[in-house]
C-alpha positions, 0 to 999 in steps of 0.5 A: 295359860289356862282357860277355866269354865264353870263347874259344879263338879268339886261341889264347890261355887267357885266362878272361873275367875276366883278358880284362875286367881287360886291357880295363879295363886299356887303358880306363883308361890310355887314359882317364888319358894323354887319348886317350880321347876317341873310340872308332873302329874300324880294324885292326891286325894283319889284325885289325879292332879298337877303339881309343881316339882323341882325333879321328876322323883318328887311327889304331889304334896297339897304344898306343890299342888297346882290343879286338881283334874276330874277324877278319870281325867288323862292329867298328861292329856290336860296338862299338854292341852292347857300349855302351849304345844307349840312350844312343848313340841319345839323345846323336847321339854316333856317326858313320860313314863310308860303309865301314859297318863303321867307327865313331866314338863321343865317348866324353865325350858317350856317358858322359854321355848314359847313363841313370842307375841307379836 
C-alpha cells in the first residue's frame, strides 16, 4: 500500500523496511480497536500527518497516528498518491474541506472499491 524510501529527514535511521513494519504496526492496531474507519489528515507536532479516525470530526491524536509527512508536505496529495486512485476515483469515498490540503478517506469503502488482483 505504501512504498517507502530512505530518508534522513526525521533524524532517525530507520531502514524503509522497519518504517513499513511500524506503519503496518499502527494500520493494524488501528484497524483492530476499531478506529479505522477514516483516514484524515491533520497535524501533531507542527507536523502534518495522517491518521486514523472513525468520523470526520475527530482529531489526530499520537493514538491514531498513521504516518507523519515532511513538514510543508500536501497530506491530501500524499494521502491520495499512496492509495489506489483507481479505487478512490470508483467508490466517491473522499472529501475535502476548503483547506485542500486535508483529507477524508472511508477506509471500509476504499478496501472495498479496490480492484481485485488477477
Amino acid at each position: 500500500m505504501i512504498r517507502w524510501v530512505s530518508s534522513n529527514y526525521f533524524s532517525c535511521d530507520l531502514t524503509p523496511f522497519v518504517r513499513c513494519q511500524h506503519v503496518a504496526y499502527r494500520f493494524q492496531k488501528n484497524y483492530d480497536n476499531g478506529s479505522l474507519k477514516n483516514i484524515i489528515s491533520g497535524t501533531l507536532q507542527n507536523y502534518p500527518v495522517v491518521c486514523a479516525a472513525v468520523s470526520r470530526n475527530d482529531d489526530c491524536t499520537s493514538d491514531t497516528l498513521l504516518f507523519t509527512l515532511k513538514r510543508g508536505t500536501n497530506a491530501r496529495q500524499a494521502v491520495e498518491s499512496l492509495l489506489d486512485r483507481r479505487a478512490l476515483a470508483a467508490g466517491k469515498i473522499q472529501q475535502q474541506s476548503g483547506d485542500d490540503t486535508q483529507i477524508l478517506v472511508d477506509f471500509n469503502i476504499y478496501l472495498n472499491s479496490l480492484p481485485e488482483e488477477p
